[in-house]
Structures are given as C-alpha cells and as structure tokens.
C-alpha positions as CSV (number, residue, x, y, z in Angstrom):
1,X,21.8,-64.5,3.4
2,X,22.4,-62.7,6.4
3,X,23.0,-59.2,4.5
4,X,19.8,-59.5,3.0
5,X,18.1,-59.7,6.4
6,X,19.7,-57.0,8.1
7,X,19.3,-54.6,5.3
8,X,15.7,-54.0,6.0
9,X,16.4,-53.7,10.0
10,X,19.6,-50.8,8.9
11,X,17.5,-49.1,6.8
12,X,14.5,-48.6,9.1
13,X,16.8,-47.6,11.7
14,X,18.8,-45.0,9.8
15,X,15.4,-43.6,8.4
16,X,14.2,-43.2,12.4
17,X,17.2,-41.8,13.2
18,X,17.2,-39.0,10.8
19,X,13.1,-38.4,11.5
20,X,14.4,-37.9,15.4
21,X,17.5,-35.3,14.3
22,X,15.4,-33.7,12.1
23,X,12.2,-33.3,14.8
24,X,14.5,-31.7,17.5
25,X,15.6,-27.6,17.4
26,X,17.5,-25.7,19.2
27,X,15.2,-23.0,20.1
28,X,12.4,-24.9,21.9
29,X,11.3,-26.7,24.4
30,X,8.7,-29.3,24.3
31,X,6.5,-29.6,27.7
32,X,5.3,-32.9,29.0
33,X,1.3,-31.1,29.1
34,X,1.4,-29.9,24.9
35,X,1.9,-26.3,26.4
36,X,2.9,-23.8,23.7
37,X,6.9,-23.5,23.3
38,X,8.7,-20.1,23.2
39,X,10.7,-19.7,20.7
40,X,14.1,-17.9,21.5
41,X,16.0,-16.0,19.1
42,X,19.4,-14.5,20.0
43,X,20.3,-10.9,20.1
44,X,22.3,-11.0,16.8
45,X,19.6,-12.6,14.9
46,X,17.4,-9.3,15.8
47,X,19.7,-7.1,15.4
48,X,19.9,-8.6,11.5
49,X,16.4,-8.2,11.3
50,X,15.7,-5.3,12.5
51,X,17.3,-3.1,9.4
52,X,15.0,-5.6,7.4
53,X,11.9,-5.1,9.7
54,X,11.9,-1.4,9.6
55,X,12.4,-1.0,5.7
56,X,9.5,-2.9,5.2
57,X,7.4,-0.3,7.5
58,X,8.8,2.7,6.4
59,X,8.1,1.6,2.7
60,X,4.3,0.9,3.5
61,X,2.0,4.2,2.6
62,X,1.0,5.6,5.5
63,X,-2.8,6.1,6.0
64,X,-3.2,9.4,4.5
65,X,-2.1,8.0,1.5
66,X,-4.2,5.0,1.3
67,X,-7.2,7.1,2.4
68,X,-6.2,9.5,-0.7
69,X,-5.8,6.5,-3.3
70,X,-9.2,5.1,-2.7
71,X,-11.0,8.3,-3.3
72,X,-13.1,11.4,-1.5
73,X,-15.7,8.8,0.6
74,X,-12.4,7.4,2.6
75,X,-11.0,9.6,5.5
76,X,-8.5,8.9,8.1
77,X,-10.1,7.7,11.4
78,X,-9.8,10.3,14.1
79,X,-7.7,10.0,17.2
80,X,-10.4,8.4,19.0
81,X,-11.5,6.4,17.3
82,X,-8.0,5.0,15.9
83,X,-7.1,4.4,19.5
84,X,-11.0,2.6,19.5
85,X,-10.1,0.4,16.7
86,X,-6.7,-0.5,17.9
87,X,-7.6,-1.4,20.9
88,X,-10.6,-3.4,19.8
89,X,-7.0,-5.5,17.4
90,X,-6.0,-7.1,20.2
91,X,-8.9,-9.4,20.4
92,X,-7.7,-10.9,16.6
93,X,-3.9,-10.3,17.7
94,X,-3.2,-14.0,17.2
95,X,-4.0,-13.6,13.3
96,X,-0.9,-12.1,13.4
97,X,1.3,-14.1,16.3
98,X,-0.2,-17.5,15.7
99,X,-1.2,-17.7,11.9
100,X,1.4,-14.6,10.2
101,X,4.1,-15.6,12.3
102,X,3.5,-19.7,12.1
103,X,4.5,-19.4,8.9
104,X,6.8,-16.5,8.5
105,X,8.8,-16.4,11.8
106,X,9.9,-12.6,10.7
107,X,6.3,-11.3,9.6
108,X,6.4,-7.5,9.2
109,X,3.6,-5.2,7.5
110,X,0.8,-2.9,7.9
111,X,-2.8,-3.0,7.3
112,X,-5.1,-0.9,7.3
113,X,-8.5,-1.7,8.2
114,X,-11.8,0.3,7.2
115,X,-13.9,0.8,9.5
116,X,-17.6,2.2,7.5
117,X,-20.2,3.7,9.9
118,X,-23.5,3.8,8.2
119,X,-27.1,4.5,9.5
120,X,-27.3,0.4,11.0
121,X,-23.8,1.2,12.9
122,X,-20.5,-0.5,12.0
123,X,-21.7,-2.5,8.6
124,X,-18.4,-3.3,7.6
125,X,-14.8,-3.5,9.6
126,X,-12.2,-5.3,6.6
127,X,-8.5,-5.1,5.9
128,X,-9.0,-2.4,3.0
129,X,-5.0,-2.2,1.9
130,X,-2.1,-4.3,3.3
131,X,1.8,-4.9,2.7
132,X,3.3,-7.6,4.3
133,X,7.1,-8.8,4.2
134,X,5.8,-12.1,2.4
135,X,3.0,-13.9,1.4
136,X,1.9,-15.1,4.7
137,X,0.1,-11.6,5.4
138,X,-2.7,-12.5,3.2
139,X,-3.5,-15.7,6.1
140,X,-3.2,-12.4,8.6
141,X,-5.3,-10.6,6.5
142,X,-7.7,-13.1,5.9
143,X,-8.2,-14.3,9.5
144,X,-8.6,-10.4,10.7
145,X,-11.3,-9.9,8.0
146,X,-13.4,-13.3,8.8
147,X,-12.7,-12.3,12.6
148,X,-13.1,-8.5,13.0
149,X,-17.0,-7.9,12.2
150,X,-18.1,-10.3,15.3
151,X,-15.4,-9.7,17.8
152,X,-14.9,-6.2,17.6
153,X,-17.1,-3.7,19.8
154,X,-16.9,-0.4,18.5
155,X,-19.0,2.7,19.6
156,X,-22.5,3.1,17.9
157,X,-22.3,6.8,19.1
158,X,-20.7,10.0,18.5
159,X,-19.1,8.6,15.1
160,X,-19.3,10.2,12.3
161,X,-20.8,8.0,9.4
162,X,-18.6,7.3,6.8
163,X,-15.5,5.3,5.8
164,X,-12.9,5.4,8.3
165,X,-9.1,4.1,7.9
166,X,-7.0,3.2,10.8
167,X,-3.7,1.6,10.3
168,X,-2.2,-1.2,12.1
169,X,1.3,-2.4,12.6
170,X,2.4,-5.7,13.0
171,X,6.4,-6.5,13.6
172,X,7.7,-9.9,15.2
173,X,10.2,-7.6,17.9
174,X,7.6,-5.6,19.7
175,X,8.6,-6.1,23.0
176,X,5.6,-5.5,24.1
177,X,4.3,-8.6,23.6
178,X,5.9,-12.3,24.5
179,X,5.5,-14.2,21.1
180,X,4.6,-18.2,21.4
181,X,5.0,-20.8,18.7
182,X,1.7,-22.8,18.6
C-alpha cells in the first residue's frame, strides 16, 4: 500500500528534476531583471567554425554575379550608395542577431538586397538573392524584407534610377558587434 502512494510523489519528483537539469546551460547567465544573457563561446569552438563560416562566404556569388544572372535592368550599386545602404542595415541588424541567430547559433550567409529607384523614389528595397548556412536565413530574409521599406532612409537625390544590388554579410564572429541571446 505504501509503494503505491509514493510512486506518484517519485515520479513527479524525478520528472522536476530532469525539467531543472535540462533548463540550466553552461554558457548563460540568467539576470534577476529578464535582461538579455550573453552567450559565451570558447576560443576552440570558433576556431572550429571559422573554416566552416568562411566556406560558406566564399561560396556565395558575389554581386556582380547575381546582378549578371538577373539580367541587363540590374547593376551593382555604386560605392556610395553601397556604403548608403549598408549603413541604413543596421537599423534591421537584429533580423540577423535576434531571429537568424535565435535559431541557428552559427548563422552565416549573404544577401543581397535591391535597392529600385524609380520616378516616386525608392519603390522597392527586398532581399533579391540570399545563401544562408541553413534554413533559418529565410526568417532573416523575411524579417529584412517586411522591415527594410519603412525603416530605411535612403537618398531621394543624385541616384540614378534603376535597379541597384548591394550585398550584405552576415557571420556570427564579427567582432565588431557583441552578440546577445534574447
């Protein structure tokens, strides 16, 4: 009789115990305010990656050769406004660092956005070809395209009208920028 009682209590116990193990990681730190975590990844990990990281870039086409695969109306995006465009990026940076990298804590790829100037301005700013590491670019690519035509603020003169390409890079060890897990 008293098996049957404390079976229910040892189960329930051993089922809370392995929720708790399995909640806990090594690599971050939960703050008493629901701050963000940062997520620390050791030297050797990166240097493992990094062979991995750069294959994928160095396989991606290069915007010259997207621009020449889509046909005569695309053209590579000047220097200027390239350096527009990625700086205007940063403002939908966390498709990449919260959404990409939520899901694929080694996210590499390029994409590269059109940019069309027509006679009403910029009437269209859209990831126009992307290749990604895994399948969680398309959640970058998707947030950057329903972002990117309302928060970028791009020039409405001295452009050329037409369809510009710009290329943008996304890799999880830039160390330019501090990476948080959301």
């Amino acid at each position: 009789m008293f098996q049957r009682s404390i079976r229910p209590l040892l189960a329930s116990v051993l089922v809370a115990s392995a929720l708790t193990a399995c909640s806990t990681s090594d690599d971050t730190t939960d703050t008493p305010d629901g701050d963000t975590t940062v997520v620390a990844f050791s030297d050797e990990y990166w240097q493992s990656q990094r062979q991995f990281i750069d294959s994928v870039l160095t396989s991606a086409p290069d915007v010259a050769d997207v621009a020449k695969a889509k046909g005569a109306m695309y053209d590579v995006a000047d220097d200027s406004l390239t350096k527009l465009v990625i700086a205007e990026s940063a403002k939908t940076e966390d498709c990449y660092s919260k959404v990409g990298l939520g899901y694929d804590p080694v996210l590499t790829g390029v994409a590269t956005v059109l940019v069309n100037f027509g006679a009403a301005g910029w009437d269209l700013i859209r990831v126009e070809d992307h290749k990604f590491s895994s399948a969680a670019g398309g959640a970058v690519v998707s947030c950057i395209n329903a972002r990117a035509k309302n928060e970028w603020k791009l020039p409405t003169k001295g452009i050329v009208p037409g369809a510009h390409l710009v290329q943008l890079t996304f890799r999880p060890d830039d160390p330019k920028i501090e990476r948080k897990v959301y």
